[in-house]
C-alpha positions as a LaTeX table, in Angstrom:
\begin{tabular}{lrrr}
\hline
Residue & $x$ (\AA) & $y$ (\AA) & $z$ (\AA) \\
\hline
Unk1 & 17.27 & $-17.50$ & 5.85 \\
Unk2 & 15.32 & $-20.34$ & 7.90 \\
Unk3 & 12.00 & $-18.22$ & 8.01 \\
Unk4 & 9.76 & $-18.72$ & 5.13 \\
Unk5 & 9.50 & $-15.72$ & 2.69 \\
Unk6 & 5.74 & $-15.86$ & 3.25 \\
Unk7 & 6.32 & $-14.61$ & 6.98 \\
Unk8 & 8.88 & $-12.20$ & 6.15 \\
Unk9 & 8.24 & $-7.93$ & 5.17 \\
Unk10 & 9.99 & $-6.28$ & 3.07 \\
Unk11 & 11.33 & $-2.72$ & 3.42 \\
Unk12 & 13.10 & $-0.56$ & 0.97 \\
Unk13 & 15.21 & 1.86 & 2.68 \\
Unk14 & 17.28 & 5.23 & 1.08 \\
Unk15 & 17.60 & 6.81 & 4.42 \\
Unk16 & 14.97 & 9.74 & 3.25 \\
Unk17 & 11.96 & 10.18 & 5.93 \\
Unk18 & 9.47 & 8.43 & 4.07 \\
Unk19 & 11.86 & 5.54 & 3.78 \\
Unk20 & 12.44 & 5.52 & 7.89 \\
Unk21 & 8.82 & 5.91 & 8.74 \\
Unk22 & 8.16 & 2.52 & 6.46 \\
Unk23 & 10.67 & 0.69 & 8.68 \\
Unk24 & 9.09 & 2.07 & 11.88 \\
Unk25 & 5.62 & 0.85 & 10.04 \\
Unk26 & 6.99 & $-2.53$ & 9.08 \\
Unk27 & 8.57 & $-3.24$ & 12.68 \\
Unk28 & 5.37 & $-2.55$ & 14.17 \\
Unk29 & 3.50 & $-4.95$ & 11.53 \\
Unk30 & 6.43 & $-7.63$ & 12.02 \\
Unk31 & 5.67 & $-7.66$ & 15.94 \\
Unk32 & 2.00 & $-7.62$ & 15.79 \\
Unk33 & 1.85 & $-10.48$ & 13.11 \\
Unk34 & 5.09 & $-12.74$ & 14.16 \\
Unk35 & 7.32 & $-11.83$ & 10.92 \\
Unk36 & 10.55 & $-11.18$ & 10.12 \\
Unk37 & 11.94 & $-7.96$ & 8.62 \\
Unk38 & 13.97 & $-7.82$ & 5.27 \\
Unk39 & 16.00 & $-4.53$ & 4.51 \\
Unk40 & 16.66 & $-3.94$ & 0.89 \\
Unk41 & 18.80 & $-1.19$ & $-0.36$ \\
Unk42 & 19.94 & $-0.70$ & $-4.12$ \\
Unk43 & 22.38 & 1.41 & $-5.94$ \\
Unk44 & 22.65 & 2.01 & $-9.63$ \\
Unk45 & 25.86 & 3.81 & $-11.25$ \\
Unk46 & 25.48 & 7.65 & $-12.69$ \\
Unk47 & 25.81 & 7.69 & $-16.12$ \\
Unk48 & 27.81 & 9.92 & $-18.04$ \\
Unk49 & 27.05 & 10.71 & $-21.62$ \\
Unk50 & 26.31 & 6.93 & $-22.30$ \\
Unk51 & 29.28 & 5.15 & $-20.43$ \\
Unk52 & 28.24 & 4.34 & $-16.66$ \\
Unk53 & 31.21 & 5.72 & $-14.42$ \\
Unk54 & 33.40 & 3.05 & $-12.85$ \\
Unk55 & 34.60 & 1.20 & $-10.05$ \\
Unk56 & 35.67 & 3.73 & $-7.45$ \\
Unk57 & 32.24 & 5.18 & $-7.97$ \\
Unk58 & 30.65 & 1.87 & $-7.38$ \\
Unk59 & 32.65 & 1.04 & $-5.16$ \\
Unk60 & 31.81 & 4.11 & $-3.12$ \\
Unk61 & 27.98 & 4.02 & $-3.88$ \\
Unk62 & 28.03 & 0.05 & $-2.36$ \\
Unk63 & 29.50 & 1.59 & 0.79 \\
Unk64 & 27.13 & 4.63 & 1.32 \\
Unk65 & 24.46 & 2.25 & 0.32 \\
Unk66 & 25.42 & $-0.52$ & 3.11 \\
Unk67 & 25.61 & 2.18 & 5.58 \\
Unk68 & 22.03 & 3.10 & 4.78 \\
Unk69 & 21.08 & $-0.14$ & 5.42 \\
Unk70 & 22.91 & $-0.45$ & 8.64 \\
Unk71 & 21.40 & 2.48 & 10.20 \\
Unk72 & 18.06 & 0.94 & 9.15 \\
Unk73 & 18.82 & $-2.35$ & 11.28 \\
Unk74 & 20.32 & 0.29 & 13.95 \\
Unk75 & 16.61 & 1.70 & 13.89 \\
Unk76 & 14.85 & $-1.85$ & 14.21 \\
Unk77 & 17.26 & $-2.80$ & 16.96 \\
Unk78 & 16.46 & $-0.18$ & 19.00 \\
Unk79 & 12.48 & $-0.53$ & 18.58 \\
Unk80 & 12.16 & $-4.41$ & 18.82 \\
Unk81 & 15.96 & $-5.91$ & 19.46 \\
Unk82 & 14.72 & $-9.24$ & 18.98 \\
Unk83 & 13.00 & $-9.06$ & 15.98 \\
Unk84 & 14.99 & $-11.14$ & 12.95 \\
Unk85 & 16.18 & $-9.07$ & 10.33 \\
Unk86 & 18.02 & $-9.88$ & 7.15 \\
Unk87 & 19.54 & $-7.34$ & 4.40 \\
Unk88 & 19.97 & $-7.18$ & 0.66 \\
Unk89 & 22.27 & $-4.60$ & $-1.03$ \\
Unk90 & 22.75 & $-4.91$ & $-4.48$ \\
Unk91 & 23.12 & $-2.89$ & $-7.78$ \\
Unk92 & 20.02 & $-2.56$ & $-9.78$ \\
Unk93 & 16.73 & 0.07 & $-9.77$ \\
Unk94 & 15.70 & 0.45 & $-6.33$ \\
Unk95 & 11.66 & $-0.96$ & $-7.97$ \\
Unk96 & 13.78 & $-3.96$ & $-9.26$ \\
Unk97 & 15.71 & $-5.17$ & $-6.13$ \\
Unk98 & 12.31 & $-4.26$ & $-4.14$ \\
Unk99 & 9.95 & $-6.72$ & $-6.64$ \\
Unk100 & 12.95 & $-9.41$ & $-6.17$ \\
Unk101 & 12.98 & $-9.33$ & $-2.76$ \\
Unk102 & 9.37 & $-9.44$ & $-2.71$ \\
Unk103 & 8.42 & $-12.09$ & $-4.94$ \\
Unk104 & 7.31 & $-14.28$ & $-2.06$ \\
Unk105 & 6.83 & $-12.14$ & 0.62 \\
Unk106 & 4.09 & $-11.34$ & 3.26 \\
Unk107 & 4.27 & $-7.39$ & 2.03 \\
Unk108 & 6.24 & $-4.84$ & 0.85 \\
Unk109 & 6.61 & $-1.70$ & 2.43 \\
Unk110 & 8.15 & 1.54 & 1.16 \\
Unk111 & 8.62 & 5.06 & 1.47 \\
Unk112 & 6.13 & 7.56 & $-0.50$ \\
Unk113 & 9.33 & 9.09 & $-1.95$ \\
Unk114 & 13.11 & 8.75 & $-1.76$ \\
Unk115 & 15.81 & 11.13 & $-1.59$ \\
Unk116 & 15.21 & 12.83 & $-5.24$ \\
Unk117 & 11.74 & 13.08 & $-5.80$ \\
Unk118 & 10.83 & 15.22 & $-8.49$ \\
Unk119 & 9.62 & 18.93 & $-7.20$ \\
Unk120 & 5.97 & 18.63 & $-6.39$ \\
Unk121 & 5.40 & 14.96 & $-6.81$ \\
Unk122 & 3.61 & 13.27 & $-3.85$ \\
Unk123 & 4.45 & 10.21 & $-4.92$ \\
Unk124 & 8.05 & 8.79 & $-6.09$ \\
Unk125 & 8.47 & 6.53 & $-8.98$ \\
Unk126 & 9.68 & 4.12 & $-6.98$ \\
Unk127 & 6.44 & 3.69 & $-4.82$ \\
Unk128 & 4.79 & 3.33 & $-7.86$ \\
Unk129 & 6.59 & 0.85 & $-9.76$ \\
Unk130 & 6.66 & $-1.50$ & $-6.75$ \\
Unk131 & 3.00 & $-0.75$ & $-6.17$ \\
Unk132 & 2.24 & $-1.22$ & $-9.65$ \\
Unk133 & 4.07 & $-4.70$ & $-9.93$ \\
Unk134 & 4.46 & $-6.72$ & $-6.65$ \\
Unk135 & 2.35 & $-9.30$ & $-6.36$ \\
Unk136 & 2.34 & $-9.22$ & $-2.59$ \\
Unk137 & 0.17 & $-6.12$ & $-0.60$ \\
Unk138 & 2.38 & $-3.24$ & $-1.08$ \\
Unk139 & 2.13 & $-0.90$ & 2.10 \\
Unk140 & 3.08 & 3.24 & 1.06 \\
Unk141 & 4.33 & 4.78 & 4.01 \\
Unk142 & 4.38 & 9.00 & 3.72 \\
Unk143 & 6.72 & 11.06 & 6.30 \\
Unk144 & 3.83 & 12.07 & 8.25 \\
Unk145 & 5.40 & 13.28 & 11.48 \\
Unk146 & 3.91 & 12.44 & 14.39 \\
Unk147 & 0.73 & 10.90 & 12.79 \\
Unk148 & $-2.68$ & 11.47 & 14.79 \\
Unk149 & $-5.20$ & 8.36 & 14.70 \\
Unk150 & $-8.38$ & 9.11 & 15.77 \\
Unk151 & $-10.50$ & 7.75 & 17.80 \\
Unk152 & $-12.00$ & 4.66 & 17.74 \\
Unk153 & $-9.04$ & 3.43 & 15.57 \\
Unk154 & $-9.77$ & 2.38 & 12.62 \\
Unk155 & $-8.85$ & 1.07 & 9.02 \\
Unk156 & $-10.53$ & 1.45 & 5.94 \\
Unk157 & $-11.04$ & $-0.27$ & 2.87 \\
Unk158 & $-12.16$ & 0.67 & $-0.30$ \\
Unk159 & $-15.07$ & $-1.29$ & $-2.36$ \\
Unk160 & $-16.66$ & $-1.39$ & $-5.16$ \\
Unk161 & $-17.76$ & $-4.76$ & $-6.13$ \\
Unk162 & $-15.34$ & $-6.20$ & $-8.15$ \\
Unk163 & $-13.09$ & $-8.88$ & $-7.62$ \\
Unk164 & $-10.48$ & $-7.15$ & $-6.56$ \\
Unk165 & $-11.85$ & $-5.40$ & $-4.13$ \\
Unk166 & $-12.93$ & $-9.22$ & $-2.26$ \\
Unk167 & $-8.95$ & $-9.05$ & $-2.11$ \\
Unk168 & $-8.31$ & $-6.01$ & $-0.69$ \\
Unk169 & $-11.39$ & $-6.95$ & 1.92 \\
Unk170 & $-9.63$ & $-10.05$ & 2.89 \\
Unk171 & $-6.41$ & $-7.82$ & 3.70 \\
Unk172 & $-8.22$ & $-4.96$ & 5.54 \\
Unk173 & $-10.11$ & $-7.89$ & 7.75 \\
Unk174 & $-6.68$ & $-9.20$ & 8.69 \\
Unk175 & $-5.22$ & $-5.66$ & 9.35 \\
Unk176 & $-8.33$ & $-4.70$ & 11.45 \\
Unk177 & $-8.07$ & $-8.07$ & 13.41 \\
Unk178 & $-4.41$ & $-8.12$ & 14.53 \\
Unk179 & $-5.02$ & $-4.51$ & 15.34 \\
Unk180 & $-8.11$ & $-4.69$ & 17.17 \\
Unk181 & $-9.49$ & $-1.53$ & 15.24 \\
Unk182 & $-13.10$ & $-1.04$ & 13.64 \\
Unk183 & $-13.04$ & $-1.55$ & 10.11 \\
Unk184 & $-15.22$ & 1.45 & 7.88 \\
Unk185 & $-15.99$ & $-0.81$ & 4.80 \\
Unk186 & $-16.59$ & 2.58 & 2.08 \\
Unk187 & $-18.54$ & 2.00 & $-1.59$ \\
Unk188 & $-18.92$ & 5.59 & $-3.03$ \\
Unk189 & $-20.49$ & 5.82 & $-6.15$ \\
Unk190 & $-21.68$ & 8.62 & $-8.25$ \\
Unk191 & $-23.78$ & 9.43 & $-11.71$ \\
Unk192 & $-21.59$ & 11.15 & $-13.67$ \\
Unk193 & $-22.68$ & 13.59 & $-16.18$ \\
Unk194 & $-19.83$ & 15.51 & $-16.75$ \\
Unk195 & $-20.07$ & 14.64 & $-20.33$ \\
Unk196 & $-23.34$ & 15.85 & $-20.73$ \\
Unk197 & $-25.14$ & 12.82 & $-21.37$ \\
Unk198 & $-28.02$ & 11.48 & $-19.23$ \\
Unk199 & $-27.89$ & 8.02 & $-17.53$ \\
Unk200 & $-30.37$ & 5.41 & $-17.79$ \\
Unk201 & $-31.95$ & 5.23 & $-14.20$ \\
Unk202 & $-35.41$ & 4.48 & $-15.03$ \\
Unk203 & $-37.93$ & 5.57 & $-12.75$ \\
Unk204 & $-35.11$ & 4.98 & $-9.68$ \\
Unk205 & $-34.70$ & 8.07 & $-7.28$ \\
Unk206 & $-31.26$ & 8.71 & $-6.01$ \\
Unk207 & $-32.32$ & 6.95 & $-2.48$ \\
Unk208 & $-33.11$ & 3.71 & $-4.23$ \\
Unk209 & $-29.92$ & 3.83 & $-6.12$ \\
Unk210 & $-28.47$ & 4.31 & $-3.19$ \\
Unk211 & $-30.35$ & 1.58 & $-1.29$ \\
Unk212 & $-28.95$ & $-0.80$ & $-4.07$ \\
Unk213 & $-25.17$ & 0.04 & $-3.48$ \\
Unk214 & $-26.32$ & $-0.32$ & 0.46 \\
Unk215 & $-27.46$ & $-4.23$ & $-0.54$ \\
Unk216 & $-23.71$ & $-4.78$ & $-2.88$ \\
Unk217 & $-21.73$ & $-3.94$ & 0.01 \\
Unk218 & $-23.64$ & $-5.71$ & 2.51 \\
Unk219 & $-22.91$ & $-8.86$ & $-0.03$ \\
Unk220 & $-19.75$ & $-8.18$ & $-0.29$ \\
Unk221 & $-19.21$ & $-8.21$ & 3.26 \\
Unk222 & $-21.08$ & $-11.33$ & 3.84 \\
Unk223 & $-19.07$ & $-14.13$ & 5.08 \\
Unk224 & $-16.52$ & $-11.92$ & 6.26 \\
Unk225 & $-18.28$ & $-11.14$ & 9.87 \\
Unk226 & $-17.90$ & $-15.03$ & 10.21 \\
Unk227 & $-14.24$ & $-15.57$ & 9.98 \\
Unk228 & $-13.78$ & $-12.04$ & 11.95 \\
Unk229 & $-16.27$ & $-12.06$ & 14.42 \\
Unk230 & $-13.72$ & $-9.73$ & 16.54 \\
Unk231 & $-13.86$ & $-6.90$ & 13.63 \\
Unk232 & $-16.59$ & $-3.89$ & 14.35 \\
Unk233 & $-17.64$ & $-3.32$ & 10.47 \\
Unk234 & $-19.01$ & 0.13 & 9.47 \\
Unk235 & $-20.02$ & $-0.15$ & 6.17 \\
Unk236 & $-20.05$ & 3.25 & 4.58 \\
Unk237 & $-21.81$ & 3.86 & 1.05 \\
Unk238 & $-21.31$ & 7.48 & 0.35 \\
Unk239 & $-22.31$ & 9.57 & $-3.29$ \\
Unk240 & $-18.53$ & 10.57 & $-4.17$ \\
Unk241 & $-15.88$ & 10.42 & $-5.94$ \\
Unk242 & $-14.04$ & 7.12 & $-4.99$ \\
Unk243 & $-10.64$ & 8.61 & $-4.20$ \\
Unk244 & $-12.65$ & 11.43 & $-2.79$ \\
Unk245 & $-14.31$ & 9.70 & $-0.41$ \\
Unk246 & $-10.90$ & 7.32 & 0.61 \\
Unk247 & $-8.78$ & 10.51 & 1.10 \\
Unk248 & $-11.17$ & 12.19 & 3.47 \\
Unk249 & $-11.83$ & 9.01 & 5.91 \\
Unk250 & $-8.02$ & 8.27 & 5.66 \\
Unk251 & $-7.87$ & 11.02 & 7.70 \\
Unk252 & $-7.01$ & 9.92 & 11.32 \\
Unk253 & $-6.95$ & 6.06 & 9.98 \\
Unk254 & $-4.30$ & 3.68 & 10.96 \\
Unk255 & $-4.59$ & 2.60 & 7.43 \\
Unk256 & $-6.66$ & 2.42 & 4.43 \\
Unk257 & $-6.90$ & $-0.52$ & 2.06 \\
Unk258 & $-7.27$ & $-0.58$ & $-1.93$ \\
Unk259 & $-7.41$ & $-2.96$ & $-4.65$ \\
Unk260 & $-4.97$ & $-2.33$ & $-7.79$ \\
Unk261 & $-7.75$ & $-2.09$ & $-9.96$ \\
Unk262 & $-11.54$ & $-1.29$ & $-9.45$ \\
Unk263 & $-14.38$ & $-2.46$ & $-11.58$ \\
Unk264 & $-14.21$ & $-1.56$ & $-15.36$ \\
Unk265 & $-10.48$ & $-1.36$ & $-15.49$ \\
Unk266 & $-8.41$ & $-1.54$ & $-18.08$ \\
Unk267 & $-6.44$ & $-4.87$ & $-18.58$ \\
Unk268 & $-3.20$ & $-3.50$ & $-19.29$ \\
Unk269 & $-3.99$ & $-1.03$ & $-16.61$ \\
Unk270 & $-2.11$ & $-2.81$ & $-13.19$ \\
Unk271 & $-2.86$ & 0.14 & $-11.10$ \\
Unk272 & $-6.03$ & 2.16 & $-11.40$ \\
Unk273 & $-6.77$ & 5.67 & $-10.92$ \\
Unk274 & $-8.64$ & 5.47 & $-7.96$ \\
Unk275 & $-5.33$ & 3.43 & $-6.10$ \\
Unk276 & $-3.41$ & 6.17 & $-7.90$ \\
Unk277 & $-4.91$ & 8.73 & $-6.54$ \\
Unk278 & $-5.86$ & 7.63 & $-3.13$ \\
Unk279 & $-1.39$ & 6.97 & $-2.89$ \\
Unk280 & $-0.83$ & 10.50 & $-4.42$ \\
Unk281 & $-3.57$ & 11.84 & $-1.40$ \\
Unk282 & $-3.97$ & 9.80 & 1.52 \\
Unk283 & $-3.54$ & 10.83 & 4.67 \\
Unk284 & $-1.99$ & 8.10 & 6.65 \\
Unk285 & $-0.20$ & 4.78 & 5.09 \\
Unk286 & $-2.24$ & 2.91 & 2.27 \\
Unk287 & $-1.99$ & $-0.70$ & 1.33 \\
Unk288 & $-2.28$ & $-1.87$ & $-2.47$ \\
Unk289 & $-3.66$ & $-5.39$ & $-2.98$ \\
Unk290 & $-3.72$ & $-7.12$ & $-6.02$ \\
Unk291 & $-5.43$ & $-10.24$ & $-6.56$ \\
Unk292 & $-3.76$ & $-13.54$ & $-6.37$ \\
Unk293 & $-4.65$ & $-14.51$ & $-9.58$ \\
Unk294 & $-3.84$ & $-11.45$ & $-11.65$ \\
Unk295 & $-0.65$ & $-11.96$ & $-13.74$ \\
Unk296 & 1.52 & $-9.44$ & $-14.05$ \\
Unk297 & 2.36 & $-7.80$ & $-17.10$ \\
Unk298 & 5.08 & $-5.72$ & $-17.14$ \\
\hline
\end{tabular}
């Protein structure tokens, strides 16, 4: 394709709800920032006992597969007929031929879960996996119906400090500019003495801890009303739970913004809890940004 990868979104599509409400996400992204679409839809052969079954089965699977895809560009079309859109169908885990696609891609966007999600589960493995691994923002899209955005529109971002979270501020800016929304900047922290033991405060009272998380988000956001002097900031610092918190101001949101991994995480941990949680919960699409620099090891 003559457009550069780096201007191009990719969408998995399965032809479940979730999956069509992430290409009706991604065309509006693709218009609003110039890109191109890419449609990606994978098959993978049932197994039986050990033995995969054969070609007539593949065979079929590749066809039901490429019609999938088909009625995705069928959607696009009839949203934004001029948009450029390219397809991939190919055999392999629907994660796999996602993180291919995506290697150098602006995003990735994908339904919260496919055709066989397990009973219960908010979140498909799928969805995970990709968010997990890409190294582009990965964008969650849940079948929300006819999603309400309150108003003033806005998107929010989750931070906490760490270097991640600069990342995931650098996306949300973006996202709040081409949209023209207000950006609510959130840092919710908490003493937790669930285990019983006591925290080391000092002589601090709960208003000058809070004053100090007040002064690390301000810092954090510092610089950023330069290069976005079009973005309304609200910087929230709330006493919460961090996925709490996210979950009840993604209410109404256009979209909320997290980093893979907040401060104190685990190494071998890609994905945090709080991102975890905030995909299993959110009300209303949620972005995953890992930082440029974090190698991926999977």
């Amino acid at each position: 394709m003559s457009t550069s990868r780096k201007q191009t979104i990719v969408v998995g599509v399965d032809g479940s709800p979730a999956a069509e409400s992430a290409v009706d996400w991604a065309v509006e992204e693709a218009i609003r920032e110039g890109c191109s679409l890419h449609l990606v839809g994978a098959y993978s052969l049932p197994m039986t006992g050990a033995t995969p079954m054969t070609v007539p089965i593949e065979v079929d699977l590749e066809k039901s597969t490429q019609e999938v895809v088909d009625d995705a560009v069928a959607r696009v079309r009839d949203q934004a007929p001029h948009l450029q859109v390219t397809t991939t169908v190919r055999m392999a885990g629907a994660s796999v031929a996602l993180l291919d696609a995506a290697a150098d891609a602006r995003a990735v966007v994908v339904g919260s879960r496919g055709h066989r999600p397990l009973r219960g589960a908010l979140l498909g493995s799928t969805a995970l996996q990709v968010a997990t691994h890409a190294t582009c923002p990965t964008v969650v899209v849940r079948d929300l119906g006819a999603h309400a955005v309150s108003s003033p529109r806005r998107v929010v971002v989750g931070t906490d400090g760490s270097p991640t979270s600069q990342d995931a501020l650098a996306f949300a800016f973006e996202q709040a500019s081409a949209r023209g929304c207000e950006l609510v900047a959130v840092h919710a922290w908490w003493l937790d003495l669930s285990d019983g033991r006591l925290i080391d405060v000092g002589a601090r009272t709960t208003e000058q801890l809070a004053q100090g998380q007040r002064i690390l988000l301000a810092e954090q956001l510092a610089g950023f009303a330069t290069r976005y002097p079009d973005v309304t900031v609200r910087p929230t610092v709330v006493e919460d739970e961090p996925a709490t918190a996210l979950t009840r101001l993604s209410a109404g949101a256009e979209l909320v913004v997290v980093g893979s991994r907040g401060r104190g995480g685990f190494r071998s941990l890609l994905l945090g809890s709080v991102s975890q949680r905030v995909l299993q919960t959110a009300q209303c699409p949620v972005a995953v940004v890992r930082p440029r620099t974090e190698p991926d090891a999977s």
